[in-house]
C-alpha positions in Angstrom: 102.3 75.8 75.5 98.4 74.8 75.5 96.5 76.0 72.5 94.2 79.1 73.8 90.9 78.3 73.7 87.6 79.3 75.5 87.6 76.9 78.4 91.5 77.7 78.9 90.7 80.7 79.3 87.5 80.7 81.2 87.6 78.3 83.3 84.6 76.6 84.2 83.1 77.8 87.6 82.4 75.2 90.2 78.6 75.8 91.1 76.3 73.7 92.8 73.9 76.1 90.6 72.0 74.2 87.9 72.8 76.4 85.4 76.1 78.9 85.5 76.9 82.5 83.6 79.3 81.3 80.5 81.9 83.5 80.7 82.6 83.3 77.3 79.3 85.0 76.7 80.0 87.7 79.7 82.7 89.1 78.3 81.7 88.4 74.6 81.9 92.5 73.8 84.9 93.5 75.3 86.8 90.5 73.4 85.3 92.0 70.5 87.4 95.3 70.8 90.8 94.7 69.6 92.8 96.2 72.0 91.8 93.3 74.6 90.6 90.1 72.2 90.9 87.0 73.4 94.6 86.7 74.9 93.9 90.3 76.7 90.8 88.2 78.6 93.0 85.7 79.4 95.6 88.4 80.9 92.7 90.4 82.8 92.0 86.9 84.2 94.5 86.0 85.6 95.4 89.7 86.7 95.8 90.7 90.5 94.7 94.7 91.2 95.1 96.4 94.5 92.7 99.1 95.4 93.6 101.8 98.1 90.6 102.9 99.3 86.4 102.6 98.6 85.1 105.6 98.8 83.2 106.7 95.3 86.5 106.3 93.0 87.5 102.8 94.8 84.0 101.6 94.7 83.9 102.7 90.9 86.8 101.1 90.0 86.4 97.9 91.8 83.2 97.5 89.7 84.4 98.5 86.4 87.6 96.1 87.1 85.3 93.3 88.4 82.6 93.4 85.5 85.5 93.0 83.5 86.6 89.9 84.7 89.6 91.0 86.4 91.0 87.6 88.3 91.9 88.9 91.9 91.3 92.3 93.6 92.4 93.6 96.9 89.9 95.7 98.4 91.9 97.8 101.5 89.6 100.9 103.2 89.6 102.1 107.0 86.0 103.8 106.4 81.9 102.2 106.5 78.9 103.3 104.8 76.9 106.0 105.6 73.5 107.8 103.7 75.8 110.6 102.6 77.5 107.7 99.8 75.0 106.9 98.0 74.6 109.3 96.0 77.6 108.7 94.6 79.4 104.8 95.6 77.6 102.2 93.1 78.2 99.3 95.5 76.6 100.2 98.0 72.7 100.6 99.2 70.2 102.1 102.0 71.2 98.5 104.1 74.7 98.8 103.5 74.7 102.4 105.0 71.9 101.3 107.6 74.3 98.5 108.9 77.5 101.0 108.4 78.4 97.9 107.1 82.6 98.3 106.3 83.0 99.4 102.6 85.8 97.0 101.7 83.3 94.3 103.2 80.7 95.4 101.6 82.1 96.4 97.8 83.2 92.2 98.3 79.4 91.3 99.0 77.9 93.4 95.9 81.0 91.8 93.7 80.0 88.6 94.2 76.2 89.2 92.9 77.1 90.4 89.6 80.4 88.3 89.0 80.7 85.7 91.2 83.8 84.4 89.6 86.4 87.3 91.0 88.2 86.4 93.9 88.0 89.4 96.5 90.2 90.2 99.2 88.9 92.7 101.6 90.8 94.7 104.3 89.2 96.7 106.5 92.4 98.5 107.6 94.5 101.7 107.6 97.2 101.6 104.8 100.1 102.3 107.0 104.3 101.8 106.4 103.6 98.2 109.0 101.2 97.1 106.7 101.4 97.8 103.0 103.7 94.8 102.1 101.7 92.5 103.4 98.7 94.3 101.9 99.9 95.4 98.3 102.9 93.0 97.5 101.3 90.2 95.6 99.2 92.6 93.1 101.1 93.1 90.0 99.7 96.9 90.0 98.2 99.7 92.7 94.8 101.8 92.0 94.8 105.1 94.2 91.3 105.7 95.7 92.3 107.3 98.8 91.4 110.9 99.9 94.6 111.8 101.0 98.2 112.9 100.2 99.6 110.9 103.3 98.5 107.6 101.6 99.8 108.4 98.2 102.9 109.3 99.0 103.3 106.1 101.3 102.0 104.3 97.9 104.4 106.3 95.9 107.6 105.1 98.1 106.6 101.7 98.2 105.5 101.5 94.5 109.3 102.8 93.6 110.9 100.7 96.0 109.2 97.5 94.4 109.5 99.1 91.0 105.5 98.0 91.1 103.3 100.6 89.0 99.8 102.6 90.2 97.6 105.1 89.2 97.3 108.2 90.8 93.1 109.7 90.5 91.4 112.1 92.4 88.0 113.5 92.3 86.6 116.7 93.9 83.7 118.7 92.8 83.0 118.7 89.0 86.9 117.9 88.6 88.6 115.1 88.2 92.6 114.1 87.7 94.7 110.6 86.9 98.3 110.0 86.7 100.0 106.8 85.7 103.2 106.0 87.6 105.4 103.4 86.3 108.5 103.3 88.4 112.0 102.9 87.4 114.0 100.3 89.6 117.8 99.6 89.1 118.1 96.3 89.9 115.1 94.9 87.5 115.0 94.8 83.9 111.1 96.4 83.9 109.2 96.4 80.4 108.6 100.3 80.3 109.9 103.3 80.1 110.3 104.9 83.6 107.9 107.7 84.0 108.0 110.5 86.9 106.7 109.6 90.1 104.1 111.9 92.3 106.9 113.3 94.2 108.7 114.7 91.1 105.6 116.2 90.2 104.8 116.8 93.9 107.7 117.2 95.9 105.4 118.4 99.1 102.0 117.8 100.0 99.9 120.8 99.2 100.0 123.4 101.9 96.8 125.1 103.4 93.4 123.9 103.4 92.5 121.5 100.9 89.1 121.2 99.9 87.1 117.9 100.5 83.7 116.7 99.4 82.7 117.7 102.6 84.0 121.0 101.8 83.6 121.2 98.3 80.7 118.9 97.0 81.6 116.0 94.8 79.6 114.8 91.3 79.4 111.2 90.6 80.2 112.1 86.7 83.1 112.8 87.9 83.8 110.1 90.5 83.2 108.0 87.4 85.1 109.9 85.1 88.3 109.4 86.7 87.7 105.7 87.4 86.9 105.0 83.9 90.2 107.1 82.7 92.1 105.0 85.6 90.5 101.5 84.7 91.6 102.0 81.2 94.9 102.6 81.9 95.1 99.3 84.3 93.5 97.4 81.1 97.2 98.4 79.3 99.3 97.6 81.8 98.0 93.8 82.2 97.3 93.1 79.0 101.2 93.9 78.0 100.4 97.6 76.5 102.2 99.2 78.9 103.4 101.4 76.0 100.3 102.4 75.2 100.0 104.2 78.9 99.2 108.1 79.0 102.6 109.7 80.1 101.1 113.2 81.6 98.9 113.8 84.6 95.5 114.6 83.1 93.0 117.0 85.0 89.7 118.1 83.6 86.5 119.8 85.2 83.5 118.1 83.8 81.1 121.7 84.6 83.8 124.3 82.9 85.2 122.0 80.3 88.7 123.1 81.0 91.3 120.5 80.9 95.3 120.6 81.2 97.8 118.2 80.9 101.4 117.9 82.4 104.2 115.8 81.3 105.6 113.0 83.1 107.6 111.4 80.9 111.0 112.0 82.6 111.5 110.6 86.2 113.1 114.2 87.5 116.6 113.4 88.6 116.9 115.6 91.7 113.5 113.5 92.8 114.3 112.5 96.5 112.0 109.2 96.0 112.6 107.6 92.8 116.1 110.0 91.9 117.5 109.2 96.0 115.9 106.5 96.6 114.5 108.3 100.5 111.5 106.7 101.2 110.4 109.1 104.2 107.1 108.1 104.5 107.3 104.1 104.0 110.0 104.3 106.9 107.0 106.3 108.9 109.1 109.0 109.7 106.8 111.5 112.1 103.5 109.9 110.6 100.7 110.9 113.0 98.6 108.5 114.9 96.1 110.4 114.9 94.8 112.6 111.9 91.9 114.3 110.9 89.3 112.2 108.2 87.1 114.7 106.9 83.4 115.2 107.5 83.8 116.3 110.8 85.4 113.0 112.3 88.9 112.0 113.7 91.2 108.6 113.1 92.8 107.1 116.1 95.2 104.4 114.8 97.8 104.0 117.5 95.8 101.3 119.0 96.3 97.6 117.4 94.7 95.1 119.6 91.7 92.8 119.2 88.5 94.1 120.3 85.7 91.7 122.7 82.2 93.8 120.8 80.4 91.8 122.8 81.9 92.7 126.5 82.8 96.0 124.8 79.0 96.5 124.4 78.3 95.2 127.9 80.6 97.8 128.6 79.4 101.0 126.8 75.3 100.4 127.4 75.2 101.9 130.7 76.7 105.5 128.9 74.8 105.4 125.4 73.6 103.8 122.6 75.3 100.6 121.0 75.0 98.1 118.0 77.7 95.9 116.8 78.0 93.4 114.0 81.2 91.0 113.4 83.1 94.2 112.2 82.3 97.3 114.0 80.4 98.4 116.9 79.0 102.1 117.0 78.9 103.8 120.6 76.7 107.2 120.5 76.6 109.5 123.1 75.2 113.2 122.7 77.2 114.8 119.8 79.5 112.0 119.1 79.6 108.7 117.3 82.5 106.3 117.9 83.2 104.0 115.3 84.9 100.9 116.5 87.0 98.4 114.6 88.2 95.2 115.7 91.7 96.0 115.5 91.0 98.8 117.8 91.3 101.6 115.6 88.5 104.2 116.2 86.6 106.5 113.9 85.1 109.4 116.2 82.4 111.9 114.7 81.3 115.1 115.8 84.9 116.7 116.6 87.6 117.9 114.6 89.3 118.6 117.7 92.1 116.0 118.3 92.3 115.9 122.3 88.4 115.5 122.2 88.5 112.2 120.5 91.9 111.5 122.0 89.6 112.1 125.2 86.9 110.2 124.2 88.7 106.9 123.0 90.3 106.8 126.4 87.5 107.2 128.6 84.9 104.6 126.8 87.6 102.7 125.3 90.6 102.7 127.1 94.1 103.7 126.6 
């Protein structure tokens, strides 16, 4: 065992820079507080965090977690930037939206300004059952910043099947909510106490319309209220205080002041997930292809092949306006805005109707 001292644990960056940011100095004030000290830096440094999603919670977290010093994070979002985000997502700016520069892309870009030292993986991709163990498998835990139940519940079956904990948070309006999910698994001897999952607490998505900041509105207090609360709780979990993890789901609305609190101590035996052991949605049983993405837009992800922008481009000219970059092009024509990615998958705006994007991805694009 090597003696722990500061260049063990912060290494020394290789930097053609004449001078370089001594981490021992960066993170001088969070080794002060006792809950982390010095071992608890080491841990966060050598820490690998998976973020679904980075929208204003994911873009929250992934700062907090990166200012931190948090060693590795995976960065996975399907969406790019637009005006409408900045009031509210810290990593990005007026270029990033001008661009419609990916967000995984560019949360990894503004990372590397302020800590250059955190290795960042980022996906621009769909979390989907043929994905997520490639995606998630080599991060010891998952942060939730996704905007819908679909995704969580495919993160909920594969964090119980890996007996791999994450953190549920949600943001809407003035009101915020975070639940920490650390999985029971039979055949692993895991250092915790099994809590519920979200389909003990959730056995079925919520029924009827659900409201969406496009709907609804959104603060950034409480973007950031929930990220904090969720960061927090990560901080535990790698630096070996997993005891120390809040065991209820917590919601509270920043405007009203009213909070609640529901247990989750108890996995809930009759739970088909983590009780059964039926992971429904990691299988992909009846999961759409195409779905409905808020603010007036519509996903197509059946598609999976590589994309030519610039004969794609050539292509489209003749019908509308384009621009393209190395990650997405952007086809407008009248009321609509396609959004294409290089695996093919398709953003279309202007329609919530699902045959006029179907319609409109097989015309310009092909099917």
């Amino acid at each position: 065992m090597h003696p722990l001292t500061p260049d063990s644990v912060f290494p020394r960056p290789v930097t053609s820079a004449p001078f370089a940011i001594d981490d021992q100095e960066r993170y001088s004030r969070q080794i002060l507080f006792p809950g982390i000290g010095l071992e608890g830096q080491r841990k966060l440094a050598q820490a690998h965090v998976s973020i679904v999603g980075c929208g204003a919670t994911g873009a929250a977290t992934a700062s907090l977690l990166a200012r931190a010093g948090i060693g590795t994070l995976t960065l996975i979002d399907r969406d790019f930037v637009e005006p409408s985000n900045l009031q509210r997502q810290v990593l990005f700016d007026e270029e990033d939206a001008l661009q419609a520069l990916p967000k995984a892309e560019a949360a990894r870009r503004k990372i590397a300004l302020f800590n250059s030292n955190v290795r960042v993986h980022a996906h621009i991709a769909d979390l989907v059952p043929g994905n997520i163990d490639e995606l998630l498998r080599d991060s010891q835990i998952i942060l939730d910043a996704t905007d819908n139940f679909e995704t969580r519940y495919l993160i909920n079956d594969f964090s119980v099947r890996e007996g791999k904990p994450w953190i549920y948070a949600a943001a809407i309006g003035a009101y915020a909510a975070t639940m920490n999910i650390l999985p029971r698994e039979e055949t692993k001897n895991l250092p915790w106490e099994p809590t519920a999952c979200l389909a003990c607490i959730f056995p079925k998505p919520p029924s009827g319309p659900v409201e969406t900041c496009d709907t609804s509105g959104i603060l950034a207090t409480a973007v950031n209220f929930a990220a904090s609360i969720q960061v927090t709780e990560a901080f535990k979990f790698l630096t070996g205080q997993a005891h120390h993890m809040r065991r209820t789901m917590l919601s509270f609305d920043l405007w009203s002041s009213e909070q609640s609190e529901i247990t989750t101590a108890r996995p809930r035996k009759e739970c088909t997930v983590c009780g059964h052991r039926e992971f429904t949605h990691l299988a992909g049983t009846d999961r759409p292809h195409i779905t409905l993405c808020g603010r007036n837009s519509v996903q197509i992800h059946e598609h999976h092949r590589p994309v030519d922008f610039a004969a794609m481009r050539d292509r489209l000219t003749p019908h509308g306006a384009v621009r393209f970059n190395d990650l997405l092009l952007r086809f407008e024509r009248g009321p609509h805005t396609l959004t294409l990615f290089a695996d093919g998958r398709a953003i279309v705006q202007g329609t919530t109707d699902i045959t006029v994007a179907r319609s409109l991805y097989a015309r310009f694009i092909g099917s």
